[in-house]
ZADO-1210 file (C-alpha; in nm, 4 decimals, padded with zeros to 6 digits):
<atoms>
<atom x="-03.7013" y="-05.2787" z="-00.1225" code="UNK" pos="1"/>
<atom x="-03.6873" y="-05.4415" z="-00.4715" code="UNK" pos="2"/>
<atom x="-04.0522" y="-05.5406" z="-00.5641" code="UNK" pos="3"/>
<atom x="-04.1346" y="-05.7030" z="-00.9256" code="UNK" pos="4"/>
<atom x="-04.0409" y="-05.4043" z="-01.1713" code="UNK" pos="5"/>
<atom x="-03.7585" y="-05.3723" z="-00.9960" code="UNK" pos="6"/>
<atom x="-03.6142" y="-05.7768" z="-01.0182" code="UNK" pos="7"/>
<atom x="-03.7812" y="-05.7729" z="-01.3728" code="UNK" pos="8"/>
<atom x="-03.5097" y="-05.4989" z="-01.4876" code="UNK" pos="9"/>
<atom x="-03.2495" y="-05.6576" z="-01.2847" code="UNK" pos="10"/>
<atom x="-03.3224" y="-05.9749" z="-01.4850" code="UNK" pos="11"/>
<atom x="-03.3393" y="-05.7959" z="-01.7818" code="UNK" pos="12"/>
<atom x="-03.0118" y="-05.6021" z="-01.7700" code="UNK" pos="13"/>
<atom x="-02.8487" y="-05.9291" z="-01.6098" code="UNK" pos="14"/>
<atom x="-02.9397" y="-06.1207" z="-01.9622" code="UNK" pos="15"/>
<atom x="-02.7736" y="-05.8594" z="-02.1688" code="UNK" pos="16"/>
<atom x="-02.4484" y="-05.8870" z="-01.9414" code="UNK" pos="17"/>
<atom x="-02.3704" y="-06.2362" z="-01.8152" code="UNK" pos="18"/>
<atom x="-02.5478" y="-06.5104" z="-02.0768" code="UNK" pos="19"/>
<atom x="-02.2703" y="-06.7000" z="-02.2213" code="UNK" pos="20"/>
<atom x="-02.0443" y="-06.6167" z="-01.9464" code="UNK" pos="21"/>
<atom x="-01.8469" y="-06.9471" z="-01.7673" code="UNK" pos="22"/>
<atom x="-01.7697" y="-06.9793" z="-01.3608" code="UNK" pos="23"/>
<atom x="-01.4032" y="-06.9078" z="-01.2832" code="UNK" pos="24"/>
<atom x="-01.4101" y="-06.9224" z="-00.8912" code="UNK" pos="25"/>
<atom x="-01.6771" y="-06.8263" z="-00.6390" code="UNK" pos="26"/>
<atom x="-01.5482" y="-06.5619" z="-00.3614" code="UNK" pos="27"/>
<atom x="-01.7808" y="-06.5640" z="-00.0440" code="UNK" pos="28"/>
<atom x="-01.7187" y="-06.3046" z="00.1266" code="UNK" pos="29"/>
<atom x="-02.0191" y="-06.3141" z="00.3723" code="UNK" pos="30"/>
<atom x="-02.1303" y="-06.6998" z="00.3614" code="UNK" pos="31"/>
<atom x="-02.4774" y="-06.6476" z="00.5660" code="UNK" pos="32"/>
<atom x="-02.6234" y="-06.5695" z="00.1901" code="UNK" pos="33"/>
<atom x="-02.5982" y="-06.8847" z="00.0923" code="UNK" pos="34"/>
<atom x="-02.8725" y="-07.1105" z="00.2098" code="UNK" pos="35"/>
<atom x="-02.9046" y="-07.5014" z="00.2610" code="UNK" pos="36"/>
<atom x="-02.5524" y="-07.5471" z="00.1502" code="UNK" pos="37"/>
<atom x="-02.1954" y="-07.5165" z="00.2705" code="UNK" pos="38"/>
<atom x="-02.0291" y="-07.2550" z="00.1322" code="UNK" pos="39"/>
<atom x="-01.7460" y="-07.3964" z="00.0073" code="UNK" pos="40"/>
<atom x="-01.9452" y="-07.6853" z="-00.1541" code="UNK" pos="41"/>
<atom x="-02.1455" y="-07.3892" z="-00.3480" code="UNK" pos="42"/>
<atom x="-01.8228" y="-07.2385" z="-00.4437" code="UNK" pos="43"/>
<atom x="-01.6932" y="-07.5635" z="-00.5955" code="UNK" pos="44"/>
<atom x="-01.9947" y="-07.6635" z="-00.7337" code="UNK" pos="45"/>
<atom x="-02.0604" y="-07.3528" z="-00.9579" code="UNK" pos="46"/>
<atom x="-01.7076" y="-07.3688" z="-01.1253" code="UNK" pos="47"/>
<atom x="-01.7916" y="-07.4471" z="-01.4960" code="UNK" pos="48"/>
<atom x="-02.0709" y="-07.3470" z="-01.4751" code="UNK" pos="49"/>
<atom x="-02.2330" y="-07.1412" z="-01.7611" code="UNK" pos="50"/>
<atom x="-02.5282" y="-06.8978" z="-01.7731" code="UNK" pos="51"/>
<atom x="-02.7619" y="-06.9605" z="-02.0142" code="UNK" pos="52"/>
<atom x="-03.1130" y="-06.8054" z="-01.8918" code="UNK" pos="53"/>
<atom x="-03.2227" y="-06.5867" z="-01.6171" code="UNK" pos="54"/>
<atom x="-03.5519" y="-06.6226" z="-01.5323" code="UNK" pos="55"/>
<atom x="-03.7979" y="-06.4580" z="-01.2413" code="UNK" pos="56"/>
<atom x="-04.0359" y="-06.6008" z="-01.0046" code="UNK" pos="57"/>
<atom x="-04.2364" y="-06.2963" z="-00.8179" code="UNK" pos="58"/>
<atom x="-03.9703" y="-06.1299" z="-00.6492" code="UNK" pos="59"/>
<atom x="-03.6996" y="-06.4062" z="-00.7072" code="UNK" pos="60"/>
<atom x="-03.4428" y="-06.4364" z="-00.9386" code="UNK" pos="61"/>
<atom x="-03.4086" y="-06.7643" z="-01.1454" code="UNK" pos="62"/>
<atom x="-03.0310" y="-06.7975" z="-01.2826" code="UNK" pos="63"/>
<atom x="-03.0155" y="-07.1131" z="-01.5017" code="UNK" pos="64"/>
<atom x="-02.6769" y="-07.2468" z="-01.5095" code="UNK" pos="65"/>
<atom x="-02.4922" y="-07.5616" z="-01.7658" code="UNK" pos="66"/>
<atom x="-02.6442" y="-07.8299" z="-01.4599" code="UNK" pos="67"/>
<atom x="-02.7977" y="-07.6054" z="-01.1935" code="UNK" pos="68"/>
<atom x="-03.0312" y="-07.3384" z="-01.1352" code="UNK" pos="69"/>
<atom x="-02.9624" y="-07.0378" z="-00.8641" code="UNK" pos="70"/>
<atom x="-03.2172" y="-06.8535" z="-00.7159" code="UNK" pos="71"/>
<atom x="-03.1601" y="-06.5532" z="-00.5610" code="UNK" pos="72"/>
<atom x="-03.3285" y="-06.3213" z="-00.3598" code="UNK" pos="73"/>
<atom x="-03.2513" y="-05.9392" z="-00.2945" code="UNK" pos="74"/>
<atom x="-03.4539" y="-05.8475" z="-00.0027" code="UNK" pos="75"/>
<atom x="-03.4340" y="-05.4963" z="00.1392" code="UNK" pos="76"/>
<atom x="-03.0705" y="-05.3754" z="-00.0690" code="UNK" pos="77"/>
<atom x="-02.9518" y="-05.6520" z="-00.2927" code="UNK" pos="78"/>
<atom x="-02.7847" y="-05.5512" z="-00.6172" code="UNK" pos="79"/>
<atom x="-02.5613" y="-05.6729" z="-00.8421" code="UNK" pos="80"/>
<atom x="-02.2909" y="-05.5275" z="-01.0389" code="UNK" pos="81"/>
<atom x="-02.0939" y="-05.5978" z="-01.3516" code="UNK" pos="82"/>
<atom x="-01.6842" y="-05.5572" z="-01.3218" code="UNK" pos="83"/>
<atom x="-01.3911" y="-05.6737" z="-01.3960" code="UNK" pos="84"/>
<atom x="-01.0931" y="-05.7335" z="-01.1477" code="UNK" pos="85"/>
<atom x="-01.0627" y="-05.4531" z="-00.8976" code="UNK" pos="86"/>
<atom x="-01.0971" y="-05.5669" z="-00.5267" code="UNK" pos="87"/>
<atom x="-01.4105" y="-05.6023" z="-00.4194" code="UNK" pos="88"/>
<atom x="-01.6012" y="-05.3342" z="-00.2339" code="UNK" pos="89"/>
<atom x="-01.7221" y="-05.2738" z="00.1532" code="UNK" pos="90"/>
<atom x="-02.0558" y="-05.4336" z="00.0815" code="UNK" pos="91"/>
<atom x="-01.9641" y="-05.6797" z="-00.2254" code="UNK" pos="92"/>
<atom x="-02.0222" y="-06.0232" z="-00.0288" code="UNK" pos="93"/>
<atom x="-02.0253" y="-06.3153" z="-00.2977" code="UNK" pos="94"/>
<atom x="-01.8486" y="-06.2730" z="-00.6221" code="UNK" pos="95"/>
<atom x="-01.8230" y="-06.4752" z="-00.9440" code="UNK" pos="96"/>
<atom x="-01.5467" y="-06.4537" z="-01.1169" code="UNK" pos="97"/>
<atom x="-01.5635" y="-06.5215" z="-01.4736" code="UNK" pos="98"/>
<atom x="-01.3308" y="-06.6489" z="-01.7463" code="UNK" pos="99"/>
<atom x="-01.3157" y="-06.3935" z="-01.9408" code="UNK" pos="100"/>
<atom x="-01.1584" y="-06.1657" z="-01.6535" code="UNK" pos="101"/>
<atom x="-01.5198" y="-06.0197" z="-01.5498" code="UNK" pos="102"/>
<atom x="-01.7219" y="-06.0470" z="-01.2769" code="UNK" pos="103"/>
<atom x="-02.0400" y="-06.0422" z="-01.1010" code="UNK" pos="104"/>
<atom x="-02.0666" y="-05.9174" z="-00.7598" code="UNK" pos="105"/>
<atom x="-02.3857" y="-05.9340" z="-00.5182" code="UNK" pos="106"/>
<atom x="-02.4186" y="-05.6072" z="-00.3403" code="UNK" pos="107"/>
<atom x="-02.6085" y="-05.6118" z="00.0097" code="UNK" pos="108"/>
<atom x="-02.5837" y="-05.3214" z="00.2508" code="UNK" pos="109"/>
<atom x="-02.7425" y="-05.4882" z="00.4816" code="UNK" pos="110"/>
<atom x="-02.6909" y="-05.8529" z="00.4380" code="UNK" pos="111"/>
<atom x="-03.0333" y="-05.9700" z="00.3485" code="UNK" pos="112"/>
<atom x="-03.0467" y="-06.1225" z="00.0612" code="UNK" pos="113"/>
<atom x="-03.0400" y="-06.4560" z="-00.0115" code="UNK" pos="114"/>
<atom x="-02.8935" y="-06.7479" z="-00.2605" code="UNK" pos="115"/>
<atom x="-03.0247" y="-07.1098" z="-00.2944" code="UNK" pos="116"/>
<atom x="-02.8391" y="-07.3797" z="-00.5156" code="UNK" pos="117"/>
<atom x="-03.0327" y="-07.6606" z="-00.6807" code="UNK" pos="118"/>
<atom x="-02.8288" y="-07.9491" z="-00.8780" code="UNK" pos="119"/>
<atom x="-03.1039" y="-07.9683" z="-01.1843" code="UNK" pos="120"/>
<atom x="-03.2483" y="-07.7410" z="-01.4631" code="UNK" pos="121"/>
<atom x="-03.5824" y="-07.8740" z="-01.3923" code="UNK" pos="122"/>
<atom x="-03.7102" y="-07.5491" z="-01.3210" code="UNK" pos="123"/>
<atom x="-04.0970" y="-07.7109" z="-01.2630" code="UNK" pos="124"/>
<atom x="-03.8746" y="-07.9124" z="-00.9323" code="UNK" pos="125"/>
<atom x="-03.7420" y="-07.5869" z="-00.8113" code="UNK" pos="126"/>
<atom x="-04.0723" y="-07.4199" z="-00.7903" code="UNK" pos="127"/>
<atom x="-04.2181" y="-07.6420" z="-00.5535" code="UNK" pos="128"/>
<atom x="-03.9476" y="-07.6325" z="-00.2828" code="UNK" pos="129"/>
<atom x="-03.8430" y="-07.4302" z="-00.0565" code="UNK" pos="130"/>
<atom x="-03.8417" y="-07.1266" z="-00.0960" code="UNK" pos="131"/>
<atom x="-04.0166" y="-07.0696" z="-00.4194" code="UNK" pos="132"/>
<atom x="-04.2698" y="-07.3040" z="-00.3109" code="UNK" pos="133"/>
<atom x="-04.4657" y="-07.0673" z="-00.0480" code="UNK" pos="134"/>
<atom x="-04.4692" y="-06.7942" z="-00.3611" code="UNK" pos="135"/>
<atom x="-04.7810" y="-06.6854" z="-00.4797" code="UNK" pos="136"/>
<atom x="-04.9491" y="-06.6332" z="-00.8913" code="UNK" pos="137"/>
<atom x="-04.7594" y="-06.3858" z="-01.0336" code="UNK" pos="138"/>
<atom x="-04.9830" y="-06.1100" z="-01.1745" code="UNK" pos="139"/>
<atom x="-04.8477" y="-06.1875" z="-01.5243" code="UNK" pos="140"/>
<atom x="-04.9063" y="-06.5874" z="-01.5221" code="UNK" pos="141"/>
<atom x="-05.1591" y="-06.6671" z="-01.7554" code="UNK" pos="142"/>
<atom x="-05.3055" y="-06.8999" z="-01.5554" code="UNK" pos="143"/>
<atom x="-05.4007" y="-06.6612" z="-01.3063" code="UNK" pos="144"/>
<atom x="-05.7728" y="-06.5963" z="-01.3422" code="UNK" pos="145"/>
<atom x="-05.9884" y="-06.3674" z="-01.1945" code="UNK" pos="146"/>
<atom x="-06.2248" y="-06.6577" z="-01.0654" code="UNK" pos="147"/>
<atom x="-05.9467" y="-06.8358" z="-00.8860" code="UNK" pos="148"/>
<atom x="-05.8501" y="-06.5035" z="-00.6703" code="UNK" pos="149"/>
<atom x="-06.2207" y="-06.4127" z="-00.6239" code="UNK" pos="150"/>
<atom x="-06.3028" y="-06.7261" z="-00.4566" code="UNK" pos="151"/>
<atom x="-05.9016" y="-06.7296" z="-00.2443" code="UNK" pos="152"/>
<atom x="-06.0308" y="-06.4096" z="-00.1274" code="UNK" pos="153"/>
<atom x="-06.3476" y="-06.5095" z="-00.0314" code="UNK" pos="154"/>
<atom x="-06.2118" y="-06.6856" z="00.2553" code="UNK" pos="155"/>
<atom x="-06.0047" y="-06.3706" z="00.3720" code="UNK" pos="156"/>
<atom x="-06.1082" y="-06.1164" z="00.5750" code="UNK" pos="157"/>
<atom x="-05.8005" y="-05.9089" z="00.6514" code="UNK" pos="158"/>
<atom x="-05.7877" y="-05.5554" z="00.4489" code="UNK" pos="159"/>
<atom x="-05.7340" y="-05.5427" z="00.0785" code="UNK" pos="160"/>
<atom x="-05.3971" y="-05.3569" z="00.1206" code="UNK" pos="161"/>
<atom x="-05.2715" y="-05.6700" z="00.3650" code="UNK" pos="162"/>
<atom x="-05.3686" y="-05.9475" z="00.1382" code="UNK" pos="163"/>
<atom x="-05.1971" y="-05.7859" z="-00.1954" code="UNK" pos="164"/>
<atom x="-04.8935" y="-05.7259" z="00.0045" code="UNK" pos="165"/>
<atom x="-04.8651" y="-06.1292" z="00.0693" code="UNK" pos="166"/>
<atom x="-04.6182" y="-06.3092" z="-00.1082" code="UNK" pos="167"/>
<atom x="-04.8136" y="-06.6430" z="-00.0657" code="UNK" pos="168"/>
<atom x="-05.1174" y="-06.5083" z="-00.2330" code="UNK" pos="169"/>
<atom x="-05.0263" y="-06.3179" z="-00.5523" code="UNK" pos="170"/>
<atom x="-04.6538" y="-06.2331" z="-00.5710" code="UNK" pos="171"/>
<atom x="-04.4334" y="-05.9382" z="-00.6664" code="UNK" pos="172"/>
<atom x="-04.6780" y="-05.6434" z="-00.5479" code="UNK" pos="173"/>
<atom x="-04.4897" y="-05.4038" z="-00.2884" code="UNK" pos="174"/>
<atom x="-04.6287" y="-05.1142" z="-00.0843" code="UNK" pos="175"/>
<atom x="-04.5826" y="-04.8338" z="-00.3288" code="UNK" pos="176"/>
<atom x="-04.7384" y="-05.0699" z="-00.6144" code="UNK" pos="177"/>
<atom x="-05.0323" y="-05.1687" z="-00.3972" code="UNK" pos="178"/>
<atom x="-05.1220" y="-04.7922" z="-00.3358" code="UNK" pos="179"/>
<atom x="-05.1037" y="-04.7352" z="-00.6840" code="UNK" pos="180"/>
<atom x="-05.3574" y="-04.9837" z="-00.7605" code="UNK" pos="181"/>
<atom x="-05.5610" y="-04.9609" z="-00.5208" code="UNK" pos="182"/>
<atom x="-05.6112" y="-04.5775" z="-00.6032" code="UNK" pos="183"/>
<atom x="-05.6698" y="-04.6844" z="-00.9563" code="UNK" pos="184"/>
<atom x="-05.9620" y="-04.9622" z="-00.9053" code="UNK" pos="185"/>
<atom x="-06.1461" y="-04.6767" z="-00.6494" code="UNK" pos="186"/>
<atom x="-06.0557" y="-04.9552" z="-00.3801" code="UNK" pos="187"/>
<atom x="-06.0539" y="-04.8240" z="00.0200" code="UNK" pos="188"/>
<atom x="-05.7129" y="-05.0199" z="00.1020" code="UNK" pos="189"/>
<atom x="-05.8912" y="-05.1323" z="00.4472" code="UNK" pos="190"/>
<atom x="-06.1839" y="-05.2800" z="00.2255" code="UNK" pos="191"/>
<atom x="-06.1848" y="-05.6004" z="00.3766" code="UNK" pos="192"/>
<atom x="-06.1011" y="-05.8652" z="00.1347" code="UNK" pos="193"/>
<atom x="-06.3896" y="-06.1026" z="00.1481" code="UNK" pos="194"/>
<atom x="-06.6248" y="-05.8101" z="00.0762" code="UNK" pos="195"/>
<atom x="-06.4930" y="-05.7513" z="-00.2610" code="UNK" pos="196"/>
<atom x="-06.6896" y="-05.8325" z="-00.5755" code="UNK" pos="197"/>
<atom x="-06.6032" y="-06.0380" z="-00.8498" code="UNK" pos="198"/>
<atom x="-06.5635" y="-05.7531" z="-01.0959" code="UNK" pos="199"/>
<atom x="-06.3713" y="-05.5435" z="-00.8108" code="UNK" pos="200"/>
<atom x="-06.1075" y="-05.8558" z="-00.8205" code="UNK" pos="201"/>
<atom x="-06.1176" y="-05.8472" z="-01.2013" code="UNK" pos="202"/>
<atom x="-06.0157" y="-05.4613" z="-01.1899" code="UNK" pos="203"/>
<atom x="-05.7443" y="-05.5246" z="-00.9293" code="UNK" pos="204"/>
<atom x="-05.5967" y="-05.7857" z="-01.1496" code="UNK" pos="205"/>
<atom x="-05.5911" y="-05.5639" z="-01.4657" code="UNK" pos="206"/>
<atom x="-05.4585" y="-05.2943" z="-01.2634" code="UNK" pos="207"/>
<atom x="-05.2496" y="-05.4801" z="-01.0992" code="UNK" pos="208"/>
<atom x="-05.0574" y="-05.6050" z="-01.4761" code="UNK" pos="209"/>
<atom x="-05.1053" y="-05.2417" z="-01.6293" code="UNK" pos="210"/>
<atom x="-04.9022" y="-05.0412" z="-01.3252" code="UNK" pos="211"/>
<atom x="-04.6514" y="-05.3149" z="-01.3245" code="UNK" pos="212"/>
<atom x="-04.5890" y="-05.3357" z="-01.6815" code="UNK" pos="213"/>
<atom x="-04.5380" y="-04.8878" z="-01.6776" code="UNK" pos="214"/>
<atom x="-04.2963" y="-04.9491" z="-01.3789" code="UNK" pos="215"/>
<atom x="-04.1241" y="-05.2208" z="-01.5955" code="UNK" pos="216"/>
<atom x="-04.0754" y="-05.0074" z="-01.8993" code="UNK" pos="217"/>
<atom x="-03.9472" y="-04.7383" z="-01.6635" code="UNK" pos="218"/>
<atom x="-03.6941" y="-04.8993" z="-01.5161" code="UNK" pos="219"/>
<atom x="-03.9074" y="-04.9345" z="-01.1885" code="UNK" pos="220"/>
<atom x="-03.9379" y="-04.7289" z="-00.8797" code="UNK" pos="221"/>
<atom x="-03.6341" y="-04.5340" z="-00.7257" code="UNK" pos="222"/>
<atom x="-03.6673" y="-04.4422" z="-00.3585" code="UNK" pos="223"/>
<atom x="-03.4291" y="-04.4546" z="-00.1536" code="UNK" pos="224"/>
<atom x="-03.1640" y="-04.7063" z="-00.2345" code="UNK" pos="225"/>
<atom x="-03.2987" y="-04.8865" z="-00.5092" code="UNK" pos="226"/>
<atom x="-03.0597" y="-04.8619" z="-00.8256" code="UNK" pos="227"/>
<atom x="-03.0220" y="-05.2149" z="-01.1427" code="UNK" pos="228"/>
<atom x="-02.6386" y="-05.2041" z="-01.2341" code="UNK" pos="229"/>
<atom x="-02.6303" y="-04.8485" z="-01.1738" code="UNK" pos="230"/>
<atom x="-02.9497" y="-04.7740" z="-01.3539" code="UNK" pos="231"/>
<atom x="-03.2263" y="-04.5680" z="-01.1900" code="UNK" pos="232"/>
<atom x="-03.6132" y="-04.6265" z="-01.2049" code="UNK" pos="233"/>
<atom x="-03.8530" y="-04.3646" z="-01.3068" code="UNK" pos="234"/>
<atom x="-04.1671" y="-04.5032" z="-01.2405" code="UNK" pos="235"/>
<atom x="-04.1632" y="-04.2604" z="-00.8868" code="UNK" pos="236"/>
<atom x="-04.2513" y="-03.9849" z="-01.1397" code="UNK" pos="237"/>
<atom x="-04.5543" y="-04.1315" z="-01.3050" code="UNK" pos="238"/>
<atom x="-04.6786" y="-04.1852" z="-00.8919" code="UNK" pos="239"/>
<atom x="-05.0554" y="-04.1192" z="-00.8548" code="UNK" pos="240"/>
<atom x="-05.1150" y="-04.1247" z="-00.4874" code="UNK" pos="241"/>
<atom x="-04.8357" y="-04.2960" z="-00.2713" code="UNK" pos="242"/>
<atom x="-04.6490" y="-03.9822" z="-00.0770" code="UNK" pos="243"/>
<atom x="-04.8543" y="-03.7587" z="-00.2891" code="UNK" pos="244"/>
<atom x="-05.0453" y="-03.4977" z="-00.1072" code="UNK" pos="245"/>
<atom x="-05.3430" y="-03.3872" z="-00.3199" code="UNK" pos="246"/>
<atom x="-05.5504" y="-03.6127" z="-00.4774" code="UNK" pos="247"/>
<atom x="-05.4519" y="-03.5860" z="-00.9148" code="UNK" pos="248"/>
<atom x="-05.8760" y="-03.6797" z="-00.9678" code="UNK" pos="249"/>
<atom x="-06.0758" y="-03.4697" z="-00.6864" code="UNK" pos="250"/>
<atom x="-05.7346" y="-03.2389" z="-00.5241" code="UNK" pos="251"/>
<atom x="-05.8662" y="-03.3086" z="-00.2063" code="UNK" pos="252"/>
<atom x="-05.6229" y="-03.3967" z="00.0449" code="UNK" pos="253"/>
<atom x="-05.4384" y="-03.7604" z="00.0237" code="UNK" pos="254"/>
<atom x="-05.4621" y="-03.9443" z="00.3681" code="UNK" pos="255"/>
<atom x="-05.2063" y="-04.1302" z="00.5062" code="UNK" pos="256"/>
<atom x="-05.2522" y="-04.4331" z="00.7689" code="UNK" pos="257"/>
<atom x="-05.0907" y="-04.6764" z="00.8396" code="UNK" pos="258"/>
<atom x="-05.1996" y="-05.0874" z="00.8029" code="UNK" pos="259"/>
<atom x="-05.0376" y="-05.4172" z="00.9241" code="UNK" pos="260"/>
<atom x="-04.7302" y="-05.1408" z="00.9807" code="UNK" pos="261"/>
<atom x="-04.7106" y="-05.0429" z="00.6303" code="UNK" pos="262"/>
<atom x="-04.7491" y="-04.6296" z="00.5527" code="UNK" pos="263"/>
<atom x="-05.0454" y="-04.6152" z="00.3068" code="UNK" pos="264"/>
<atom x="-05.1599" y="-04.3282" z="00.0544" code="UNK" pos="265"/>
<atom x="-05.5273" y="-04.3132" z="-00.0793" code="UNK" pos="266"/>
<atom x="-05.7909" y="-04.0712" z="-00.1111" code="UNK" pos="267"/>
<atom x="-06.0888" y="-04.1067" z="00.0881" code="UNK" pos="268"/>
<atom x="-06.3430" y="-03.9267" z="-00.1611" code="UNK" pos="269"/>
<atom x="-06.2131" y="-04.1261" z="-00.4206" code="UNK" pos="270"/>
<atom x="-06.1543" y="-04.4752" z="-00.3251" code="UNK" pos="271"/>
<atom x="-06.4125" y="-04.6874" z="-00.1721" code="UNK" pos="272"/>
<atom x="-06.5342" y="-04.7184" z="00.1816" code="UNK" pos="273"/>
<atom x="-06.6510" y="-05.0729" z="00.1738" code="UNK" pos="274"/>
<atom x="-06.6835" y="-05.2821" z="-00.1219" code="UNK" pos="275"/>
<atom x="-06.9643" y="-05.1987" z="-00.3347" code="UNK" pos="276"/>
<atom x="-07.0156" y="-04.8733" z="-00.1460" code="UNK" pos="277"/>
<atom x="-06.8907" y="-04.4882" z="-00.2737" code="UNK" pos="278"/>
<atom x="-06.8622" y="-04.2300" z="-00.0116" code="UNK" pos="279"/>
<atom x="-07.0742" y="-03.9482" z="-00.1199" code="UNK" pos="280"/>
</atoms>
C-alpha cells in the first residue's frame, strides 16, 4: 500500500509532469472511483480545467485545479501514469486527456482508490470535510507538537503500534514505517500507549520525521506492487528491522507477531517491554 513517502514522490513527480497542463475530456472507465458526484457531471466539470499545484494531505493527494481542487486517494494499488494517446490499459480506469495530446491515467488493480471533486480552491474548506476531515497531524506539520500527542495519547490505551497506524491520530505512517520507528525510539510496539512518557512521544515524533524524510529522498518503499510513474523506491534497502531476521544492534533474533492483524518486526532485547522499562 502507498503510505506517505510513497504519495510524497507521487506528488513530486506529478508536479514535474502535469502543472500547466489544461483538461481535454475526462474518460471514466470504472465510475465507482469517483465519490459524491455523478460521473458524468465530474467529467464535464473538469474540462478547462488547469493544474496549477499538487499538494498532499497524509496519505491524500491534493490536485489544485483553475476553480476546483481534486483529491485523490490511492489505497492498496493506485498509480498514475503519464502518456500520450494509445488506448488505455486493462487496469487504466479514469483518464484525463489533455490538450496538448497527453494524458494522465489512474491505475488501480484492484479498484480501490478513490477521487473527490470540490468546486473551490479554498483548500482550508476542503480539509474539514469529508474525507480529509477524519485525517490526522501529519508528522511534518509544524504545528504538531510533542505536548499535543503526549496528552491525545494519554487517553489511549491500545498498543503503540495500533495508535501510529491510525489515520485519525497522526497521518501518513504505514506498517513498515511504524516498525522502523518503533525499533529506532527502543519502543516495544505492544507498549500500551497511555504508558508512554513525554520524552518517549518526543522521540517517536523525531523519528517518526527522520525515517520519513530517508524514505522520501529514496523514492520510498518498494514491496510488492508499489512503483511512482514507473519509478521504484529504495528505502526497502536502508530497512532496520521490518522482515529482517537478526537484529542490526544486538544480532539476536527479530520476532515477528502479529497486532490488530498487522505482521510486526521488533527486537525484544532491544526495544522496550513497557514504557519506561528495559528488558535486561
Amino acid at each position: 500500500m502507498p503510505e506517505l513517502p510513497e504519495v510524497e514522490t507521487v506528488r513530486r513527480h506529478l508536479k514535474v509532469n502535469i502543472i500547466g497542463k489544461t483538461i481535454k475530456s475526462v474518460d471514466i472507465l470504472y465510475d465507482k472511483i469517483i465519490r459524491d458526484i455523478d460521473p458524468e457531471d465530474f467529467a464535464h466539470t473538469l474540462v478547462n480545467q488547469t493544474f496549477l499545484d499538487i499538494k498532499r494531505k497524509g496519505k491524500y493527494l491534493l490536485f489544485i485545479l483553475t476553480d476546483l481542487i481534486l483529491v485523490s486517494h490511492l489505497r492498496m494499488e493506485g498509480k498514475y501514469f503519464l502518456k500520450r494517446t494509445e488506448p488505455a490499459t486493462k487496469h487504466e480506469h479514469i483518464i484525463f486527456n489533455f490538450t496538448d495530446g497527453t494524458s494522465l491515467r489512474y491505475h488501480d488493480v484492484r479498484k480501490f482508490g478513490t477521487m473527490n471533486l470540490f468546486r473551490t480552491k479554498d483548500i482550508k474548506s476542503v480539509l474539514n470535510k469529508p474525507p480529509l476531515n477524519k485525517v490526522g497531524f501529519d508528522p511534518f506539520e509544524k504545528s504538531l507538537s510533542a505536548k499535543e500527542v503526549y496528552e491525545r495519547f494519554q487517553r489511549i490505551t491500545k498498543p503503540i503500534k495500533s495508535t501510529l497506524l491510525d489515520q485519525s491520530i497522526i497521518s501518513g505512517l504505514g506498517n513498515i514505517y511504524v516498525d522502523e520507528v518503533c525499533y529506532l525510539a527502543k519502543i516495544h510496539p505492544e507498549t500500551s500507549t497511555k504508558q508512554l512518557s513525554f520524552e518517549q512521544v518526543s522521540v517517536l515524533l523525531d523519528y517518526a520525521k527522520e525515517v520519513l524524510t530517508k524514505a522520501i529522498a529514496l523514492g520510498g518503499t518498494t514491496i510488492k506492487s508499489f512503483s511512482s510513474h514507473e519509478i521504484s523506491g529504495r528505502f526497502q534497502n536502508e530497512l532496520l528491522v521490518h522482515t529482517k531476521e537478526h537484529c542490526p544492534n544486538c544480532k539476536q533474533k527479530i520476532t515477528k507477531i502479529r497486532i490488530n492483524g498487522r505482521s510486526t518486526y521488533f527486537c525484544e532485547n532491544c526495544q522496550l517491554i513497557k514504557a519506561g522499562k528495559e528488558r535486561k
